[in-house]
Biotite code that builds the C-alpha atoms (Angstrom):
import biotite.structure as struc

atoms = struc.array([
    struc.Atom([0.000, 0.000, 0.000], chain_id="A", res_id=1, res_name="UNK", atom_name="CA", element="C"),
    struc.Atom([2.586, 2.429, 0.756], chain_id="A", res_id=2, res_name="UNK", atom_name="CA", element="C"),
    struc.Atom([4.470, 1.870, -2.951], chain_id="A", res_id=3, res_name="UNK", atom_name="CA", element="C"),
    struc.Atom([1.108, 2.161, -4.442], chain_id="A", res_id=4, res_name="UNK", atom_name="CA", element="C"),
    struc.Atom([0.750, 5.333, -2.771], chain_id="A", res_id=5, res_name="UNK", atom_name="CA", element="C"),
    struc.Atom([4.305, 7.100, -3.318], chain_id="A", res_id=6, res_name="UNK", atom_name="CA", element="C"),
    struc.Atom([4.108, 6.081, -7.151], chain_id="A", res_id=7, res_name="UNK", atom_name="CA", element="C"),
    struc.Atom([0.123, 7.807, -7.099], chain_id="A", res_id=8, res_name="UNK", atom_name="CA", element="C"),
    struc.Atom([1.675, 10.663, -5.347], chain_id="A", res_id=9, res_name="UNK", atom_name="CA", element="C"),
    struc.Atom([5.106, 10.930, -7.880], chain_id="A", res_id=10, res_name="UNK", atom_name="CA", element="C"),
    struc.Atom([2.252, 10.773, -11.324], chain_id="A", res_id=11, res_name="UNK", atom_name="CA", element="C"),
    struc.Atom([0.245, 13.532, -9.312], chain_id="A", res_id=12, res_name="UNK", atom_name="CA", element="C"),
    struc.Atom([3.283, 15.733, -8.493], chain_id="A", res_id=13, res_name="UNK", atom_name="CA", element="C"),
    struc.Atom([4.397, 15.491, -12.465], chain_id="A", res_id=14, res_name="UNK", atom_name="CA", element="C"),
    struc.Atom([0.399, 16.514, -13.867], chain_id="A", res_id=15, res_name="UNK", atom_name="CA", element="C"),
    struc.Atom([0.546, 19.210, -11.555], chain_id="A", res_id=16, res_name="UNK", atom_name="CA", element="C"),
    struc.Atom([3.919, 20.474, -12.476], chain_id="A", res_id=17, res_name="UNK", atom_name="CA", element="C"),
    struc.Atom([2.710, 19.756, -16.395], chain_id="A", res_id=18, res_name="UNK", atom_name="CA", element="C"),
    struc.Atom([-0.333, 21.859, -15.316], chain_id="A", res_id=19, res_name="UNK", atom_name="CA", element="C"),
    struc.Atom([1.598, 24.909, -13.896], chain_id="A", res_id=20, res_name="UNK", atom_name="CA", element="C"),
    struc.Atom([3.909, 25.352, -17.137], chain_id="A", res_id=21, res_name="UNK", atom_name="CA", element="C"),
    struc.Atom([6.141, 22.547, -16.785], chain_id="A", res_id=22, res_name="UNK", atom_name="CA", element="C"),
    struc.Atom([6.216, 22.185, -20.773], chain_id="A", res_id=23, res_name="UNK", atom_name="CA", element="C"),
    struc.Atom([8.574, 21.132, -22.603], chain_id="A", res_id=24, res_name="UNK", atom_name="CA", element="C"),
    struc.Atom([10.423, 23.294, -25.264], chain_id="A", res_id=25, res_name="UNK", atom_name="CA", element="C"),
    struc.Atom([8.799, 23.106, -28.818], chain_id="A", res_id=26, res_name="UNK", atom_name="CA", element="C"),
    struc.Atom([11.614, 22.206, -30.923], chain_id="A", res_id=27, res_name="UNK", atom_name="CA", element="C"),
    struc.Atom([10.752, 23.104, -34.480], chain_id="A", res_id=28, res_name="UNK", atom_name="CA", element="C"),
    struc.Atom([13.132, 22.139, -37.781], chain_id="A", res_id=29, res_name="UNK", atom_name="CA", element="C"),
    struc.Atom([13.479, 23.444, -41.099], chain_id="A", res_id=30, res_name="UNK", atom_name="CA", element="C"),
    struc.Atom([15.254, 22.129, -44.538], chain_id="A", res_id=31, res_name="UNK", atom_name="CA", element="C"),
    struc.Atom([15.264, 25.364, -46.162], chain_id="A", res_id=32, res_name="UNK", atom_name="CA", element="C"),
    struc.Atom([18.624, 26.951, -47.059], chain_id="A", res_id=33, res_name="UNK", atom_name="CA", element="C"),
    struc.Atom([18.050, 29.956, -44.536], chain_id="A", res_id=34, res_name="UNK", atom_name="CA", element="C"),
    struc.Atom([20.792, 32.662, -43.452], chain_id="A", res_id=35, res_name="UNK", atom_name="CA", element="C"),
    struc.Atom([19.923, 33.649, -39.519], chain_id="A", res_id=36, res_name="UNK", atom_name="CA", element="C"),
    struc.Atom([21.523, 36.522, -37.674], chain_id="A", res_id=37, res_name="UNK", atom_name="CA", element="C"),
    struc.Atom([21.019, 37.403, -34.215], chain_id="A", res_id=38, res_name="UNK", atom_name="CA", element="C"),
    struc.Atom([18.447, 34.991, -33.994], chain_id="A", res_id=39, res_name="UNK", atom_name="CA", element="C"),
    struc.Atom([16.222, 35.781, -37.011], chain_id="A", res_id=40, res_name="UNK", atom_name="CA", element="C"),
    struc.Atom([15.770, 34.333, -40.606], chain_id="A", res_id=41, res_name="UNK", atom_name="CA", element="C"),
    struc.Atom([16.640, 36.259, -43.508], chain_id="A", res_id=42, res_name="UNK", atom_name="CA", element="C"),
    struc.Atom([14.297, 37.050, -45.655], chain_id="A", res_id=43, res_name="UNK", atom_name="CA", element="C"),
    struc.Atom([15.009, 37.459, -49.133], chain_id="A", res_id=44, res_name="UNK", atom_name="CA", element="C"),
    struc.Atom([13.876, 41.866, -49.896], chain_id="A", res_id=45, res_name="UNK", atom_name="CA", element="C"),
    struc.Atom([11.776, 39.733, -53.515], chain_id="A", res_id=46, res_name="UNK", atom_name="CA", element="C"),
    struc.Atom([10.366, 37.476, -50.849], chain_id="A", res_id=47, res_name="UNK", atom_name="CA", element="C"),
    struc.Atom([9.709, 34.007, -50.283], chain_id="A", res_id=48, res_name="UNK", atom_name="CA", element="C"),
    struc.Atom([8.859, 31.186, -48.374], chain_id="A", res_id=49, res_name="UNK", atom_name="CA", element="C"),
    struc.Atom([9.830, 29.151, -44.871], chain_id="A", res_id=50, res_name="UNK", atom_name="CA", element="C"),
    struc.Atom([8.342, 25.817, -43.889], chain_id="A", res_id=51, res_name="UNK", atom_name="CA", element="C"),
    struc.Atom([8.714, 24.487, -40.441], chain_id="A", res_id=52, res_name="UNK", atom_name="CA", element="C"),
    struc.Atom([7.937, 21.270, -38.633], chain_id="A", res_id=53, res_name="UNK", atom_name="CA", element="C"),
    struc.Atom([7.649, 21.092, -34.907], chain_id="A", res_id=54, res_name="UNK", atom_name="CA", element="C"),
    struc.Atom([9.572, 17.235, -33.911], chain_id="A", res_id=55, res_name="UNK", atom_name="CA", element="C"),
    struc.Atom([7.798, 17.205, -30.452], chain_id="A", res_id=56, res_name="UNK", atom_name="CA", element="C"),
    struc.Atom([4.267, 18.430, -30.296], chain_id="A", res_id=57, res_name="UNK", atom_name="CA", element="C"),
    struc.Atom([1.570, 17.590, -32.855], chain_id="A", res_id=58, res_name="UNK", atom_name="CA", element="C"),
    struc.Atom([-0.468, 20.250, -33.121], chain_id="A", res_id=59, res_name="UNK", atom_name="CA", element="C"),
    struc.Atom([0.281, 23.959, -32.768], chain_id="A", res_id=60, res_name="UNK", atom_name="CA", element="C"),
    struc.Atom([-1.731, 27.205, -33.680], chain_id="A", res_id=61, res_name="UNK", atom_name="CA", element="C"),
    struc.Atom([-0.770, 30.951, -34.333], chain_id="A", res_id=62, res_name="UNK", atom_name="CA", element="C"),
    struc.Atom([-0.882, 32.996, -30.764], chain_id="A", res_id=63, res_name="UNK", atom_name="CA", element="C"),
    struc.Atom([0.414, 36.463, -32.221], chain_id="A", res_id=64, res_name="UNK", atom_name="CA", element="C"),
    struc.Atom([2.858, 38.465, -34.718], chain_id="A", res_id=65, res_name="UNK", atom_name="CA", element="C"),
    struc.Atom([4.394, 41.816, -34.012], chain_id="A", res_id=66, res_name="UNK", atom_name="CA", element="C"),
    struc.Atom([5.954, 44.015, -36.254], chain_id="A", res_id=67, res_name="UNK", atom_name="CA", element="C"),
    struc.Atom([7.662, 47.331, -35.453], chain_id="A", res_id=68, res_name="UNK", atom_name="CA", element="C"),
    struc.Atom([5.775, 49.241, -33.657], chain_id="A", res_id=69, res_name="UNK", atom_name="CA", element="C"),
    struc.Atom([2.444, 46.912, -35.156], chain_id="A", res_id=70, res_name="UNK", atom_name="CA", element="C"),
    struc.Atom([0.648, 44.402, -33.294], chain_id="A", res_id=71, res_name="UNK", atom_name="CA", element="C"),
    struc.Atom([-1.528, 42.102, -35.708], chain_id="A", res_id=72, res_name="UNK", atom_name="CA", element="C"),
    struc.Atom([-4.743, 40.997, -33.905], chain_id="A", res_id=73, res_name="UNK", atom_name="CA", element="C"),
    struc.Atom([-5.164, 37.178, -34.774], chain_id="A", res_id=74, res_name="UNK", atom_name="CA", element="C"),
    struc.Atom([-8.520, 36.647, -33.954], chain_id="A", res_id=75, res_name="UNK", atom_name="CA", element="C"),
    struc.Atom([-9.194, 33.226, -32.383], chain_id="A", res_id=76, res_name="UNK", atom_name="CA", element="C"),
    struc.Atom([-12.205, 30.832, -33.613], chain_id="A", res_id=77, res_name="UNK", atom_name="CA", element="C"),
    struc.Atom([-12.923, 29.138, -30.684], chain_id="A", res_id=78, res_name="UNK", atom_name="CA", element="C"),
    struc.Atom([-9.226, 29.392, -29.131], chain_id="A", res_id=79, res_name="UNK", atom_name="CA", element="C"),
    struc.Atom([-7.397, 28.312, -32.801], chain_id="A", res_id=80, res_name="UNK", atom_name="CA", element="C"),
    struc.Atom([-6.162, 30.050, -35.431], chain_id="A", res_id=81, res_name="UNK", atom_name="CA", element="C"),
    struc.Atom([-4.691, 28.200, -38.029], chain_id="A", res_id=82, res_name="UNK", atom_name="CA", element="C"),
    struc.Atom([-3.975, 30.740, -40.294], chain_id="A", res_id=83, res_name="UNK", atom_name="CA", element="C"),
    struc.Atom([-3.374, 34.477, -41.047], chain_id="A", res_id=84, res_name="UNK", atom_name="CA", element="C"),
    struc.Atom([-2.945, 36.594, -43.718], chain_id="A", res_id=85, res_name="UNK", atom_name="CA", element="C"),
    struc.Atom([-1.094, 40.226, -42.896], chain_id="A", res_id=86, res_name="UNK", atom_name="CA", element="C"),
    struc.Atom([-0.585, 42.870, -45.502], chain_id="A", res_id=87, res_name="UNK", atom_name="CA", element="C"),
    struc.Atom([3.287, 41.900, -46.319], chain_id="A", res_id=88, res_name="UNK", atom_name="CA", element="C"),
    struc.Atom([3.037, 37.944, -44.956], chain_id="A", res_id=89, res_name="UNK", atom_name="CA", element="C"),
    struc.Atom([0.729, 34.820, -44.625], chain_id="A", res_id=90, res_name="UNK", atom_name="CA", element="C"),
    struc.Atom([1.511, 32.264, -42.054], chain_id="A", res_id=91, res_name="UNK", atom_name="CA", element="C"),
    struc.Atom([-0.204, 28.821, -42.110], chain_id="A", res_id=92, res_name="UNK", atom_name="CA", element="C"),
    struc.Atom([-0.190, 25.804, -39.944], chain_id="A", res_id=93, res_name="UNK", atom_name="CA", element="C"),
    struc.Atom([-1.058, 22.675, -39.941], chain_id="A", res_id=94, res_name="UNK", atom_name="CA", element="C"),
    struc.Atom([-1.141, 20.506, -36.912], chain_id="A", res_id=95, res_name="UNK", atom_name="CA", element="C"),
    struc.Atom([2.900, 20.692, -36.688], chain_id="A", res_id=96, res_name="UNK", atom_name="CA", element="C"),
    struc.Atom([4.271, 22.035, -40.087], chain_id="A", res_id=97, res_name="UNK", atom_name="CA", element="C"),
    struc.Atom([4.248, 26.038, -40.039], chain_id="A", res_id=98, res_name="UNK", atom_name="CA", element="C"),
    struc.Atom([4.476, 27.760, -43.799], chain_id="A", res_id=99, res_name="UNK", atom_name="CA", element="C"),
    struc.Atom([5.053, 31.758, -43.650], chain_id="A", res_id=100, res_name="UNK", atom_name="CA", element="C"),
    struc.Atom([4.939, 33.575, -46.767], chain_id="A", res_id=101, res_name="UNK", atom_name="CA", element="C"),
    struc.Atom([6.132, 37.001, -47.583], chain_id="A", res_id=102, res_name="UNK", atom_name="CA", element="C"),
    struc.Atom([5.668, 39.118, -50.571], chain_id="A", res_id=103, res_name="UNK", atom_name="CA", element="C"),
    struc.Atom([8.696, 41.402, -51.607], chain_id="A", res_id=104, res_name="UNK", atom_name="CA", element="C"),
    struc.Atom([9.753, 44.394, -49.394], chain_id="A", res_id=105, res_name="UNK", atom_name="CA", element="C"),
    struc.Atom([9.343, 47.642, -51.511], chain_id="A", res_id=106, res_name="UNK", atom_name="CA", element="C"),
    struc.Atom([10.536, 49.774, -49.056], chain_id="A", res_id=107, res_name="UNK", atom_name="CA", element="C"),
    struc.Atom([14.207, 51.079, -48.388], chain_id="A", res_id=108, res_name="UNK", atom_name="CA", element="C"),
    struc.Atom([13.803, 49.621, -44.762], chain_id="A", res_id=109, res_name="UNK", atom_name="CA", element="C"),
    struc.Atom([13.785, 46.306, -43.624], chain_id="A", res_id=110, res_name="UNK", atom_name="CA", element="C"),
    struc.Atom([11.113, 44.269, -42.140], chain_id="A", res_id=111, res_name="UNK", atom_name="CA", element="C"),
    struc.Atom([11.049, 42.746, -38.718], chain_id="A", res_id=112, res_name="UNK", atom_name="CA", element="C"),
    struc.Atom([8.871, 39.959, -37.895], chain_id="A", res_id=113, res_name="UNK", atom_name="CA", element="C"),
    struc.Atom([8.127, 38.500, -34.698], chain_id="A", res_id=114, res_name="UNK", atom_name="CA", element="C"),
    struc.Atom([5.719, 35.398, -35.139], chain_id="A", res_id=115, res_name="UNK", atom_name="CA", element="C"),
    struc.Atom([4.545, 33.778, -32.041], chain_id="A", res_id=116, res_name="UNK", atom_name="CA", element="C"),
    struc.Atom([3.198, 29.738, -32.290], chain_id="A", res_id=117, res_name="UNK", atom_name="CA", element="C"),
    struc.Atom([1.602, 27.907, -29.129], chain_id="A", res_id=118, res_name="UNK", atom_name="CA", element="C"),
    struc.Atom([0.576, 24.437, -28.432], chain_id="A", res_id=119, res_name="UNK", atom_name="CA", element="C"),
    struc.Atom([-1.749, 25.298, -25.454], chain_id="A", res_id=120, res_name="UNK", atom_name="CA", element="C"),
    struc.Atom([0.284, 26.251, -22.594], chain_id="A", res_id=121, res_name="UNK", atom_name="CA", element="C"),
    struc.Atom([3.997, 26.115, -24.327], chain_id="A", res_id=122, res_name="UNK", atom_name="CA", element="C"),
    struc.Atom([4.830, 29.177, -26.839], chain_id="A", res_id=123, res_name="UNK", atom_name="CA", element="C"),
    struc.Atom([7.813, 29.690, -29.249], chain_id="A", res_id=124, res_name="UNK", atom_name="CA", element="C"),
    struc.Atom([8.537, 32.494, -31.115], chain_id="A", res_id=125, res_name="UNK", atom_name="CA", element="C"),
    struc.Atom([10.279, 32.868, -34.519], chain_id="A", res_id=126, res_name="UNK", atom_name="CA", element="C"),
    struc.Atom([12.191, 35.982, -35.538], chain_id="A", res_id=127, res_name="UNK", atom_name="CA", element="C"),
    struc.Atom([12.453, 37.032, -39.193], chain_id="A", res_id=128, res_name="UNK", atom_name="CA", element="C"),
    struc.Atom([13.946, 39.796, -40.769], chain_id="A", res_id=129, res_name="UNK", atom_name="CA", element="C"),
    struc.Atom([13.045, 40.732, -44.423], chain_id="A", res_id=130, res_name="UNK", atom_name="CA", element="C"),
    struc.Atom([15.577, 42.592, -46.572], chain_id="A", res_id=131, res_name="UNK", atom_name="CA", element="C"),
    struc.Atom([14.575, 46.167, -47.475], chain_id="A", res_id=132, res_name="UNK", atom_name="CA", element="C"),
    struc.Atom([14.795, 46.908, -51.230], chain_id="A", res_id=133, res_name="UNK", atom_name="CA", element="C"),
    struc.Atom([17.999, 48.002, -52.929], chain_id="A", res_id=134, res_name="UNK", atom_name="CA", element="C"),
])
């Protein structure tokens, strides 16, 4: 009796760790030829295209993207948003492969990106940085 109750206690202890944000990292992986500084991809100033695939969790949704001084409200169809389509970018996702698109960068500036993914209590956030026009 006492075993039985240490090992009910110990698979308690680790759902209510779980519970209070005891997540795991999302580790996401991409086979695109990408250049990253400081953190961010590259993006190309003519545009292009990323896909990603998260190795550890199954199915993730967008939770926000910030640009600048710009928030972009993704609105949330009953708590999921699978995909959003900004002015300069698009980002889809399906259970665990992320696609973000972005059309080419006619300004003299370049464009920041901060994209934000979540698979219910666990977040990651990808950093892109789109060339301005020469």
């Amino acid at each position: 009796m006492t075993i039985f109750a240490a090992l009910s206690f110990t698979s308690c202890n680790e759902d209510v760790e779980r519970a209070l944000g005891d997540w795991d990292e999302m580790i996401w992986k991409t086979e695109a030829q990408t250049t990253q500084k400081d953190d961010a991809y590259i993006i190309d100033a003519n545009g292009g295209e990323i896909t990603f695939i998260c190795n550890n969790y199954s199915d993730s949704w967008l939770s926000s993207a910030d640009s600048l001084d710009k928030h972009y409200y993704i609105t949330h169809e009953y708590g999921i948003t699978r995909s959003y389509d900004a002015d300069w970018f698009k980002a889809d996702i399906n259970e665990n492969v992320l696609k973000v698109t972005f059309k080419a960068n006619p300004n003299p500036v370049e464009r920041p990106l901060k994209l934000t993914v979540t698979a219910g209590d666990i977040f990651h956030a990808f950093y892109f940085k789109q060339s301005a026009k020469k």
